[in-house]
C-alpha positions in Angstrom: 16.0 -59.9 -42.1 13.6 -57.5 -43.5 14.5 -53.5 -43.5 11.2 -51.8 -42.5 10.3 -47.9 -42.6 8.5 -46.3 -39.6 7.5 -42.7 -38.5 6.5 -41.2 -35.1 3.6 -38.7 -34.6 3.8 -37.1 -31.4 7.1 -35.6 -29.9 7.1 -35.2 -26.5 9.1 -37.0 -23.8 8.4 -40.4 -25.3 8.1 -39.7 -28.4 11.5 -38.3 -28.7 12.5 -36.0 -25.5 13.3 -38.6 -23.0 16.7 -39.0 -24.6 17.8 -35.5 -23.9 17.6 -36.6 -20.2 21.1 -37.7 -19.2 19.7 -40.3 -16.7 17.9 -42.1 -19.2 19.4 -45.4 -21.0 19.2 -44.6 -24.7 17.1 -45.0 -26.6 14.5 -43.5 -24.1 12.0 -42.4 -26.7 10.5 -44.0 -29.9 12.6 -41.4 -32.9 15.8 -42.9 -31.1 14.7 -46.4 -30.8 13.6 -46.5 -35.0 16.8 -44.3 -35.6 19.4 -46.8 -34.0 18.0 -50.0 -35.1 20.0 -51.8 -38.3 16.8 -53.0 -39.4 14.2 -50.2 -39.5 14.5 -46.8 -41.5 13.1 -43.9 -39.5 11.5 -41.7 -42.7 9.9 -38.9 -41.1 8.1 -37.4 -37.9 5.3 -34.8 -36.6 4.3 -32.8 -34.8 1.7 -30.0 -34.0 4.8 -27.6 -32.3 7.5 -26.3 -34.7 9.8 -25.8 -32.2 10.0 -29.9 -31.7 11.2 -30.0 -35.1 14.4 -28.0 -33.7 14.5 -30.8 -31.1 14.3 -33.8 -33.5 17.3 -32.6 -35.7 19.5 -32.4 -33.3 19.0 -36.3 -33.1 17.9 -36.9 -36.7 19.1 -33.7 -38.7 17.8 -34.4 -41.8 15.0 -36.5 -41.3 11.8 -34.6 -42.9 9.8 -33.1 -40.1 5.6 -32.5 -41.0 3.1 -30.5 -38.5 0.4 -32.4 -39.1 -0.2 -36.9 -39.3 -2.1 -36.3 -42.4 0.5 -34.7 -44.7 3.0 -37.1 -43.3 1.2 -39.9 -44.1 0.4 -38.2 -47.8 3.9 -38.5 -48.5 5.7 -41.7 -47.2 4.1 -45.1 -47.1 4.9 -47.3 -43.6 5.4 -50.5 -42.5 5.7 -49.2 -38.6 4.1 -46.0 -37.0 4.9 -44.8 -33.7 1.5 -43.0 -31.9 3.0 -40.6 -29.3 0.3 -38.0 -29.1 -1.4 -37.0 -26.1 -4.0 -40.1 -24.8 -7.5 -37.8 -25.7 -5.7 -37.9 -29.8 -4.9 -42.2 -29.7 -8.2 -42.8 -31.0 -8.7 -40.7 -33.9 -5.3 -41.0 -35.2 -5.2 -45.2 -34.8 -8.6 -44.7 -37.2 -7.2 -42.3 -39.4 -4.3 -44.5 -39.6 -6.5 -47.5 -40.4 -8.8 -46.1 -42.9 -6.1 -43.9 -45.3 -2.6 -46.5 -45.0 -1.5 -49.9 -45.7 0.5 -49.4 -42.0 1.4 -52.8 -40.7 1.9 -52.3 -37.3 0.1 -49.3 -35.1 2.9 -49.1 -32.1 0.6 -46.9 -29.7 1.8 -45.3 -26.2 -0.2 -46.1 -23.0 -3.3 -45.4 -22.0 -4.4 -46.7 -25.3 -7.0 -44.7 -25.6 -9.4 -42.5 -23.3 -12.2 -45.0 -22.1 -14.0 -47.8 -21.9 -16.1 -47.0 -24.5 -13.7 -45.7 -26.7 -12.0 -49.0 -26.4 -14.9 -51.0 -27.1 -15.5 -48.9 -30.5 -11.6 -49.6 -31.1 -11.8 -53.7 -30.6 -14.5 -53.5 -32.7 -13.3 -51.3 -35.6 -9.8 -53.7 -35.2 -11.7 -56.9 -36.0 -12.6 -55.6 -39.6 -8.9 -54.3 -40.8 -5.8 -55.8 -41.4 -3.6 -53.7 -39.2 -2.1 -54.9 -36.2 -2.5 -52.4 -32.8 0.5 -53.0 -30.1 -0.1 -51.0 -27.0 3.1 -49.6 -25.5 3.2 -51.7 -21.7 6.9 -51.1 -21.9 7.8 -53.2 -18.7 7.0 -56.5 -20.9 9.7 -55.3 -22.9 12.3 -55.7 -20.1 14.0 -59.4 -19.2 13.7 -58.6 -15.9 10.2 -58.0 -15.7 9.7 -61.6 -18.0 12.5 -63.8 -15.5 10.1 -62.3 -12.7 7.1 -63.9 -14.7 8.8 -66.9 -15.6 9.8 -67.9 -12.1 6.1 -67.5 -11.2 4.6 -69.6 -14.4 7.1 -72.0 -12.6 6.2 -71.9 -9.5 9.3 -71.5 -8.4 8.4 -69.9 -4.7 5.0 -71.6 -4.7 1.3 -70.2 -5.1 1.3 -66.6 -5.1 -0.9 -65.4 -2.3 -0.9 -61.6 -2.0 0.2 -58.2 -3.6 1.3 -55.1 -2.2 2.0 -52.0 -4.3 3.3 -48.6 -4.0 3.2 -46.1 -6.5 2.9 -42.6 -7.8 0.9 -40.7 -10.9 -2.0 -41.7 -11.6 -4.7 -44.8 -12.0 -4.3 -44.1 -16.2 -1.0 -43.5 -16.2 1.5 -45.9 -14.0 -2.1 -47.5 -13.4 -1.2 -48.8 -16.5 1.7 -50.5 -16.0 0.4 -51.4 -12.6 -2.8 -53.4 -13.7 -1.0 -55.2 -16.8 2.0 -56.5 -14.7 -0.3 -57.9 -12.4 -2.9 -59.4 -15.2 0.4 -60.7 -17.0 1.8 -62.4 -13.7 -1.0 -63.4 -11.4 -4.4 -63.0 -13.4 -7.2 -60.3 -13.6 -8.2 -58.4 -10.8 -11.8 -59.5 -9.9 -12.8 -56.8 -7.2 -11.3 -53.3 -6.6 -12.1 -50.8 -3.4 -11.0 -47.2 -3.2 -10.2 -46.5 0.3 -8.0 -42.8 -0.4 -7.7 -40.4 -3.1 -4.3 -39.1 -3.2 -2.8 -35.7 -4.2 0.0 -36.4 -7.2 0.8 -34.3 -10.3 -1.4 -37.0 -12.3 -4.3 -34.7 -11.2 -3.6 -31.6 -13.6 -4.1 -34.2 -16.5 -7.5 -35.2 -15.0 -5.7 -39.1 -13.6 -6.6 -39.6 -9.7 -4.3 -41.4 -7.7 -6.2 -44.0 -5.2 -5.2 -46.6 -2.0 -7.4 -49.3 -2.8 -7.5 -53.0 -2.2 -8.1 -55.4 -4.9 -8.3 -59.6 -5.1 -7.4 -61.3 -8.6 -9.6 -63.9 -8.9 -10.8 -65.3 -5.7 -7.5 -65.9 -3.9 -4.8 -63.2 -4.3 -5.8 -60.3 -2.0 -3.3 -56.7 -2.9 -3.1 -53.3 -1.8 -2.3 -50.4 -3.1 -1.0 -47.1 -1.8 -0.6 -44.3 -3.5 2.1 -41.6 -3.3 2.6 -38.1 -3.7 5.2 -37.9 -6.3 6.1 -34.2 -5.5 7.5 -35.6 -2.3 9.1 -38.3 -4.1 8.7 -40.7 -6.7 7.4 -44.2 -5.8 6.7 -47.8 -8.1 7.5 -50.6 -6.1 5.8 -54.1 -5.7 5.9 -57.2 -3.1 4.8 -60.5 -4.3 4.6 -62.9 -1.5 4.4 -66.5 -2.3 3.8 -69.3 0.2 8.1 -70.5 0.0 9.2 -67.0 -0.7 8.9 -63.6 -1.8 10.0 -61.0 -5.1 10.4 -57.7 -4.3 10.4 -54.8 -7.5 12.5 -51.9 -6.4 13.4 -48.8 -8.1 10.8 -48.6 -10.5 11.9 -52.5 -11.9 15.8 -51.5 -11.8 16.1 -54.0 -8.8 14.4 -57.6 -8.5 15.3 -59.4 -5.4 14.3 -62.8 -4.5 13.9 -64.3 -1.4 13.6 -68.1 -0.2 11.9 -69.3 3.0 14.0 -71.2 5.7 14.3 -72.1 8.7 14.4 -68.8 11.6 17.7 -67.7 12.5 16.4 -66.7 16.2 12.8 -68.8 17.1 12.8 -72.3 16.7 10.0 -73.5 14.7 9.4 -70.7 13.1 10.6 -69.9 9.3 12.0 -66.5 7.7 12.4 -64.9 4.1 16.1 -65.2 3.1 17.8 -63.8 0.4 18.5 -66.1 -2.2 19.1 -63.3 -5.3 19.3 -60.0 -6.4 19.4 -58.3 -10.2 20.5 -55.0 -10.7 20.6 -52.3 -13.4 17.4 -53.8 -15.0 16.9 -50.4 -16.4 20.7 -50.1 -18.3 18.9 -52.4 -21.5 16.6 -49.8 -23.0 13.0 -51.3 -22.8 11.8 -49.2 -26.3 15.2 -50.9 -27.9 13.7 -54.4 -27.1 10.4 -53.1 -27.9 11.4 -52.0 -31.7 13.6 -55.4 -31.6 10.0 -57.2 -31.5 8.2 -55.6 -33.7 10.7 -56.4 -36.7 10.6 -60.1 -35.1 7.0 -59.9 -35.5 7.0 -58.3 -38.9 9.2 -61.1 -40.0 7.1 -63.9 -38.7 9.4 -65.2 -36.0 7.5 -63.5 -32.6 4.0 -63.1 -31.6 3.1 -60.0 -29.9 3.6 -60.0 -26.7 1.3 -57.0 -25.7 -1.9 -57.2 -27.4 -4.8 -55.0 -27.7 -6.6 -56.7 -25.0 -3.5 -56.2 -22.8 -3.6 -52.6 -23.7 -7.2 -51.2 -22.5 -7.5 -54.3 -19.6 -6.1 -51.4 -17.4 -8.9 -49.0 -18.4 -11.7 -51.0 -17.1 -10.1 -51.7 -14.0 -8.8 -47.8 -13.5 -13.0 -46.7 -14.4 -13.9 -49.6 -11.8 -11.6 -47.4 -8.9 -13.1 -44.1 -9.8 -16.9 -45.8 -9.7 -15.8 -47.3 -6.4 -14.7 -43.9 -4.8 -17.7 -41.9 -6.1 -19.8 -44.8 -4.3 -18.0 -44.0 -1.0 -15.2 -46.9 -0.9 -17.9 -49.8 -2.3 -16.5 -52.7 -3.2 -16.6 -53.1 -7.3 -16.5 -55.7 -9.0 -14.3 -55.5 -12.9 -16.5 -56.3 -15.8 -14.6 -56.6 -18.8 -17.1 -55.9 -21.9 
């Protein structure tokens, strides 16, 4: 295998703060995940604050530290950059990247980019480069999160029928992670309505947190209910198949599996048994896998698993929630342009 040389822009909690957090399986952030992997050279990172310079050497001492993208990128040439900046930044700097670098991989962090409209401008402008955008939808990264899609593929507990969801911060934000787990397992969501607006902390970045009800396709009816984090953090969601049932705890830490057999008290009757439980989903660090695949990729032995598409699906269907609660709770229908 290849060694490859990468860079992050943007140094906040992903981009390199998240591993100053105890609780957090290392690496938690992208410097970390480039800076402990055999096959990738971390070069150089930036950022707008100075004082997250300070920060970075304490993990990376010596690694050459810029205040702006644009002098970083004047002096090291990349085969990997991490885009950590704040969402409203994603699509200037993927464009700037583009246009002035031989980059081969963009690795960009969720939302991908502001809009619907900004992500129509970015598929376009995509189709006429070479570079290759992955978006990051970090639970695809976790084996969990792919056994849970596997045993579904296989139909292992029958035809998935319906979806419930609970979950805190934000349509853009773990709306994100929300929308693409349920494109990647079950298919798109067809039909949103907003029945609540919710109070979380999402709302100080401008990201409204809704209860709706939604239906992939024509067959698999969810809901949605949305928490205030400030009470206490929520991401948890049912699947419930016609011989069983997966339930995500713990914000994907936990995956239990249940079969269906016969009732224990009411003759006749059937009930959800478990069958199997995983644990400690969360000890493999999802960013180390995610960095894992992009050399994989860059080496011609993976195709990307998360994909442009993937990456702004969950913007039309968060802009499809907000139209439907500024029209009252209407029911919306998703149009993917």
């Amino acid at each position: 295998m290849s060694q490859y040389k990468a860079a992050v822009v943007g140094l906040g909690q992903i981009g390199l703060t998240y591993d100053f957090d105890p609780k957090r399986e290392s690496p938690a952030a992208h410097v970390s995940a480039y800076h402990l992997n055999p096959w990738v050279e971390l070069v150089a990172a930036a950022d707008i604050r100075i004082d997250q310079g300070q920060a970075l050497h304490k993990i990376a001492p010596t690694l050459p530290f810029y205040q702006s993208m644009e002098e970083l990128l004047k002096n090291h040439s990349l085969d990997i950059i991490s885009v950590c900046t704040p969402p409203a930044h994603h699509l200037s700097a993927i464009q700037y990247i583009m246009q002035n670098t031989d980059t081969q991989i963009i690795f960009c962090e969720k939302p991908l980019v502001s809009s619907v409209d900004e992500a129509n401008l970015l598929k376009q402008q995509l189709k006429e480069g070479n570079c290759l955008l992955i978006p990051n939808l970090s639970r695809r990264w976790n084996s969990g999160m792919q056994r849970v899609k596997t045993h579904i593929e296989n139909r292992q507990y029958g035809e998935l029928q319906k979806i419930h969801v609970k979950y805190t911060r934000g349509i853009k934000n773990t709306g994100s992670h929300i929308f693409d787990l349920l494109h990647w397992w079950g298919g798109q969501i067809s039909e949103v309505q907003a029945l609540k607006k919710i109070k979380t902390s999402a709302d100080y970045d401008g990201d409204p947190s809704y209860t709706f009800a939604f239906l992939i396709d024509k067959n698999i009816l969810g809901f949605a209910e949305a928490f205030d984090d400030e009470q206490y953090y929520l991401f948890e969601i049912d699947l419930y198949f016609s011989k069983g049932k997966i339930e995500i705890r713990n914000s994907g830490d936990d995956v239990l599996y249940y079969r269906v057999g016969e009732h224990h008290l009411y003759t006749g009757f059937k009930s959800l048994y478990l069958e199997h439980f995983e644990n400690q989903l969360l000890s493999e660090s999802n960013l180390g896998n995610a960095v894992n695949h992009l050399v994989n990729i860059l080496d011609d032995l993976e195709y990307p698993l998360c994909t442009v598409e993937h990456g702004v699906y969950p913007l039309y269907v968060a802009e499809t929630l907000k139209r439907s609660f500024d029209n009252h709770g209407s029911k919306e229908r998703v149009r993917l342009q």
